[in-house]
C-alpha positions in Angstrom: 6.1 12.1 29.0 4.3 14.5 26.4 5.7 14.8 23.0 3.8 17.3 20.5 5.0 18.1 16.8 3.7 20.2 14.5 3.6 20.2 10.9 1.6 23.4 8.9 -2.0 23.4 10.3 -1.5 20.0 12.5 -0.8 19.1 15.3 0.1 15.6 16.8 0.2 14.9 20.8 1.8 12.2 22.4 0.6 12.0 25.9 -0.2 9.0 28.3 -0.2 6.4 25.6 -2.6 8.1 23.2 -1.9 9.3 20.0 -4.2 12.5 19.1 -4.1 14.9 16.2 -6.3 18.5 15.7 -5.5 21.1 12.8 -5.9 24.4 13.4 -8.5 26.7 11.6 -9.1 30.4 10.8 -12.4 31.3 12.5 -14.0 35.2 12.2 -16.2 37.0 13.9 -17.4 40.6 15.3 -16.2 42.1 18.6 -19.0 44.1 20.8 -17.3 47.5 19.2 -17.9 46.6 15.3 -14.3 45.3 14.9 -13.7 41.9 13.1 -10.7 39.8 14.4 -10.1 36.1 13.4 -9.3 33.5 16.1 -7.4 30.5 15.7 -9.6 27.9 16.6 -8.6 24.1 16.9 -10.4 20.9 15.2 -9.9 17.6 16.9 -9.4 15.1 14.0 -8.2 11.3 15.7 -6.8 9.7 18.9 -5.7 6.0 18.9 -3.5 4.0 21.4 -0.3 4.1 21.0 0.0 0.3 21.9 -2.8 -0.2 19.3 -2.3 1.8 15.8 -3.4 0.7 12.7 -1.6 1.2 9.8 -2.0 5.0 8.3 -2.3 4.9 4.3 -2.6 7.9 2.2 -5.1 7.3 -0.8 -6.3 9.7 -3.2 -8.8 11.7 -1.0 -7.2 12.0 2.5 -5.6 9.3 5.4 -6.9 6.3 5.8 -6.2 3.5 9.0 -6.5 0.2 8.2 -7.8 -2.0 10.8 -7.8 -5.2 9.0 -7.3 -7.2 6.0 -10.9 -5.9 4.2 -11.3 -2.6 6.5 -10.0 0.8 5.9 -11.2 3.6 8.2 -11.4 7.3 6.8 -9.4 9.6 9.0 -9.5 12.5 7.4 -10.4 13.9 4.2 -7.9 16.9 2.3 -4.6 17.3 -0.2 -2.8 18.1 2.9 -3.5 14.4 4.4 0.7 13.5 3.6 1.1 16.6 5.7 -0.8 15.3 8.3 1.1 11.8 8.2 4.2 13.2 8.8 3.1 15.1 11.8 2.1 11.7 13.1 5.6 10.2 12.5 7.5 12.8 13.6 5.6 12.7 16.9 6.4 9.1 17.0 9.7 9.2 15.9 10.2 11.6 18.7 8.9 9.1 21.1 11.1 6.1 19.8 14.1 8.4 20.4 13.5 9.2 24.0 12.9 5.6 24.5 16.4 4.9 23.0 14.5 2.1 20.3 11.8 1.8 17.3 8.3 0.9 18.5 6.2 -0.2 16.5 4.2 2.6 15.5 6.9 5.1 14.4 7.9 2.2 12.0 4.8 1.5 10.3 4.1 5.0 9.8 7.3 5.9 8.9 7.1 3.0 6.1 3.5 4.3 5.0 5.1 8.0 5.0 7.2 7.1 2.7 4.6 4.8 0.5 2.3 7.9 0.9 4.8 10.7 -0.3 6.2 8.6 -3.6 4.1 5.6 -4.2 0.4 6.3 -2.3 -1.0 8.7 -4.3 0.3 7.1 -7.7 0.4 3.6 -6.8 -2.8 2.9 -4.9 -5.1 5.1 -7.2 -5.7 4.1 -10.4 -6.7 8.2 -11.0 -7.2 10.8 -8.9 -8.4 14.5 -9.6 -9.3 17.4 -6.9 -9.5 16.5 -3.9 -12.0 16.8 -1.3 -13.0 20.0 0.7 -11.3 19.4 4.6 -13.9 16.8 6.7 -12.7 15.9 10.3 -14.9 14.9 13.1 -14.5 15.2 16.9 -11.8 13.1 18.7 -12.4 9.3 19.5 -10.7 8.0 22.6 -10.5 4.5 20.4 -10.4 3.8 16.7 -13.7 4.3 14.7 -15.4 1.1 13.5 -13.7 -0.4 10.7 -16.1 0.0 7.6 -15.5 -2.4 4.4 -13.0 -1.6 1.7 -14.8 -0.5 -1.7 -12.9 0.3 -4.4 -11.6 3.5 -5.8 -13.7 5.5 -8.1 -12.4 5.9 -11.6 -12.6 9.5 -11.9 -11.3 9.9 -15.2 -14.2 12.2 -17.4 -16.8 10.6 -19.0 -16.1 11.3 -22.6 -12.2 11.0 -22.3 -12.9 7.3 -20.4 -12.0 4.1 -22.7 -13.8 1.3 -22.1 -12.9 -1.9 -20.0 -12.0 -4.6 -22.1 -14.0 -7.8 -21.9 -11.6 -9.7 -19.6 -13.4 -9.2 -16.1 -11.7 -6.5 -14.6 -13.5 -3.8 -14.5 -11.1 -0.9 -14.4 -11.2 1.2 -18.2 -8.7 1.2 -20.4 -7.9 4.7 -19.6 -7.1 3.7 -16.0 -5.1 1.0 -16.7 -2.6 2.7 -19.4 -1.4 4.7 -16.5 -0.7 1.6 -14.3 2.6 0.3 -15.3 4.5 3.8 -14.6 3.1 3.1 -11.1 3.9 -0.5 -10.7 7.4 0.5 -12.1 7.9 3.0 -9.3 6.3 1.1 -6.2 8.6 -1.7 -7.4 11.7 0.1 -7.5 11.3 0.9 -3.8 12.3 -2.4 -2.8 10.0 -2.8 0.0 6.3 -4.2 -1.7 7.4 -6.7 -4.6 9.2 -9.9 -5.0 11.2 -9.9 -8.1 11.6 -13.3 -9.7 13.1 -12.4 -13.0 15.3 -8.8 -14.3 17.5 -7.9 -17.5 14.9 -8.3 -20.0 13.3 -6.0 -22.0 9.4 -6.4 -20.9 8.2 -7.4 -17.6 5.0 -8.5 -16.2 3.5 -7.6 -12.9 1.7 -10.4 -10.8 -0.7 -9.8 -7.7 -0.4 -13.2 -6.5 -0.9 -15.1 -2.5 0.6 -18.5 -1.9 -2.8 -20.2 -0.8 -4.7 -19.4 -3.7 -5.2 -22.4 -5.9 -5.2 -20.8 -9.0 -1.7 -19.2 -7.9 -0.2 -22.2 -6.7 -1.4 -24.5 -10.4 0.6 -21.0 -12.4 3.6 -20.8 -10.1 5.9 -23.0 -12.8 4.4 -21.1 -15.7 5.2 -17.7 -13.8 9.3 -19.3 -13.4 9.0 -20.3 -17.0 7.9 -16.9 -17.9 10.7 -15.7 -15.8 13.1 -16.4 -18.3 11.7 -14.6 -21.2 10.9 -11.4 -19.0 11.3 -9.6 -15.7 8.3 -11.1 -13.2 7.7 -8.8 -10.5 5.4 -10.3 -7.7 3.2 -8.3 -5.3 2.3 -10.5 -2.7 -1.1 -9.9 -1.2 -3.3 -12.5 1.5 -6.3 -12.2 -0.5 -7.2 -15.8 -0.1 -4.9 -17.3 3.0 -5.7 -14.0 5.6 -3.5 -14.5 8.2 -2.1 -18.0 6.8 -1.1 -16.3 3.7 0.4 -13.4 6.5 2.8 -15.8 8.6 3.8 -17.6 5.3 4.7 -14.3 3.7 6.5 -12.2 6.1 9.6 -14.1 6.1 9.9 -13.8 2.8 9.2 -9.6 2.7 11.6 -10.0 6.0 14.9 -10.9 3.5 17.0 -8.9 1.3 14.8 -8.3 -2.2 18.0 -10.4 -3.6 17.0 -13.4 -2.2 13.2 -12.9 -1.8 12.7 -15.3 -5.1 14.3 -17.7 -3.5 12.0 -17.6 -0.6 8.9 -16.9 -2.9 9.8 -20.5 -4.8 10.3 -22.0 -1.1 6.6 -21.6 -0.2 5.3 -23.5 -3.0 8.0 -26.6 -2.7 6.7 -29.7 -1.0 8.9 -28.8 1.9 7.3 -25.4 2.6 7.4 -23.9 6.3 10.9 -25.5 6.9 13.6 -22.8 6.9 15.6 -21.6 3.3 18.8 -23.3 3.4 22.0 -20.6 3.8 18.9 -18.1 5.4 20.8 -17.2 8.7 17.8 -15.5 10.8 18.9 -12.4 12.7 19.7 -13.2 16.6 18.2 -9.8 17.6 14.5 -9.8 18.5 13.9 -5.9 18.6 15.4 -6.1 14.9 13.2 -8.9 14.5 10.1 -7.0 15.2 10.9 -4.1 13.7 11.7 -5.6 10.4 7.8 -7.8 10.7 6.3 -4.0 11.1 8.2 -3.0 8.4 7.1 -6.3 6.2 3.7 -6.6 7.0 2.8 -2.8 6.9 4.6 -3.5 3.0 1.8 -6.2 2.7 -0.9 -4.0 3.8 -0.1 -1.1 1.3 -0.2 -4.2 -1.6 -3.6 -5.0 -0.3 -4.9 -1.6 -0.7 -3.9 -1.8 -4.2 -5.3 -4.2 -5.0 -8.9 -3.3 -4.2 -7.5 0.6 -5.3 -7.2 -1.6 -8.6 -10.4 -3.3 -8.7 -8.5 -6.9 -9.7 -11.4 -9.2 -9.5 -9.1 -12.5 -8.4 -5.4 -13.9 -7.6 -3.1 -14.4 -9.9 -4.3 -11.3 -11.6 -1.0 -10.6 -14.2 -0.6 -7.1 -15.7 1.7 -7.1 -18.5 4.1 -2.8 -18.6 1.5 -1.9 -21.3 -1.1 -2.1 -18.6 -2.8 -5.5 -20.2 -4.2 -7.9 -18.4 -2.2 -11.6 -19.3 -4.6 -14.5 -19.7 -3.6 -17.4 -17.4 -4.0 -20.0 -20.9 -1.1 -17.1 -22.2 1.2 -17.8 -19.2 1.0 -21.4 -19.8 2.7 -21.1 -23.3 5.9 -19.5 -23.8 4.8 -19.2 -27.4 1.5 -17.8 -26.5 3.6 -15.0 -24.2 5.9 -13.8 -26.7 2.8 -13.3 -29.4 1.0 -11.8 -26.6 4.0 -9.2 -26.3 4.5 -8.9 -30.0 0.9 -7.9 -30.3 1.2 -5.1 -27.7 4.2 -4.0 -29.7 2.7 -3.9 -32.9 -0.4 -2.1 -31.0 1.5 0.8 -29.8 3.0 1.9 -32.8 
């Protein structure tokens, strides 16, 4: 079975379990009689396995796989990478179709489309200007080499950047005063954040992984600060890797309703045991489906957080795009002057 789809300039084939992609491009030249013609010539970009693709994320400068917890692999560089994404997924949608079922790699990219088209280029950059000029090289019958995560350049001019405040984090003021329109959004999707709080007037966003110490000692504080503002939780595996993955994918698994509950659950002394009145779904294609679908959520938080050059877990970013102290958390009277002062700031 072949399946090919094609979106503008790309082209994605589906043929004997690999995955590959070319674009096309506008070549000239000079025929023997002194005419010019142009020829469409074609640029091999990627191929993967089908039974082994990463996760496709769409940052500032192009599409990215990413292999593992601290590896993202540049596929291709260009403003047209979202275009290329959805070639990818619509050739694996196609696939899932003839096979009468979601597999998991129409899933993940089909989440990571939709990351990439409204979140992506907001929510894992911190800025972003022009991009690149096009950069593909020649197919690869497996996955490049992973190559280690560094974080995204702050692109924002010289003279126009603000300085980083002395806190640790080394992202500019600049930078972070556009944050919390992009939190906002990637939050209101449903699919990245555990909400432990809403119906207040200020909220506070919290990059946090259950087996980090430092998140575990401020889990209280963060309830108690739950009911003086909205706490949204991004749940990354910074610390626990895969520990921090099995412990957190039931949780992304349920309803964003009932995710606090589940949140609070790893952190009780009875952790690991199943959330009373949490009926697990009987069907294990929906079971796997939904775990793609979780797990590719968690990826896209982990790119943001190195996107957002946090230096450590819990790393609390109040919607005026200040970092919160942890000694602030810990006092509900420190938190509302904190807040008050932000206020007062703005004006």
């Amino acid at each position: 079975m072949t399946i090919i789809r094609k979106e503008g300039l790309f082209v994605a084939e589906i043929s004997e379990g690999l995955l590959s992609t070319r674009r096309f491009i506008a070549e000239q030249g000079w025929g023997k009689g002194g005419e010019s013609y142009t020829n469409c010539a074609c640029l091999p970009l990627f191929t993967f396995s089908v039974s082994q693709l990463p996760w496709f994320v769409v940052h500032g400068d192009g599409l990215y796989a990413q292999n593992a917890h601290d590896a993202l692999t540049p596929l291709y560089r260009g403003e047209d990478a979202a275009q290329l994404l959805e070639c990818v997924t619509n050739a694996l949608r196609s696939t899932s179709k003839r096979r009468r079922r979601w597999g998991r790699g129409s899933l993940i990219a089909a989440v990571l489309l939709a990351a990439s088209a409204a979140v992506s280029l907001s929510f894992l950059s911190p800025h972003y200007s022009e991009r690149p000029e096009l950069q593909a090289g020649p197919v690869n019958l497996t996955p490049p080499a992973p190559v280690p995560a560094s974080p995204v350049r702050d692109e924002t001019p010289a003279g126009q950047q603000g300085a980083a405040p002395s806190d640790g984090w080394s992202l500019s003021a600049t930078a972070r005063a556009t944050l919390p329109a992009k939190l906002r959004s990637a939050a209101s999707r449903g699919l990245f954040t555990v909400p432990l709080s809403s119906g207040h007037d200020r909220t506070l966003y919290v990059f946090a992984d259950p087996l980090c110490t430092n998140c575990q000692r401020m889990e209280r504080h963060l309830e108690t600060a739950a009911g003086m503002v909205n706490v949204v939780i991004f749940p990354v595996t910074i610390e626990g890797r895969n520990d921090s993955m099995q412990m957190l994918t039931p949780v992304m698994l349920m309803p964003e309703a009932e995710r606090a509950a589940g949140w609070k659950h790893l952190f009780s002394a009875d952790a690991g045991m199943p959330v009373p009145g949490r009926t697990q779904d009987a069907s294990p294609v929906a079971d796997k489906e939904k775990t793609e679908l979780a797990q590719g959520a968690l990826g896209v938080n982990e790119v943001a957080y190195r996107a957002y050059r946090l230096p450590g877990t819990p790393w609390t970013i109040s919607d005026d795009g200040r970092y919160v102290p942890q000694a602030v958390l810990s006092s509900p009277g420190a938190l509302e002057a904190f807040l008050k002062e932000g206020e007062a700031d703005g004006q």
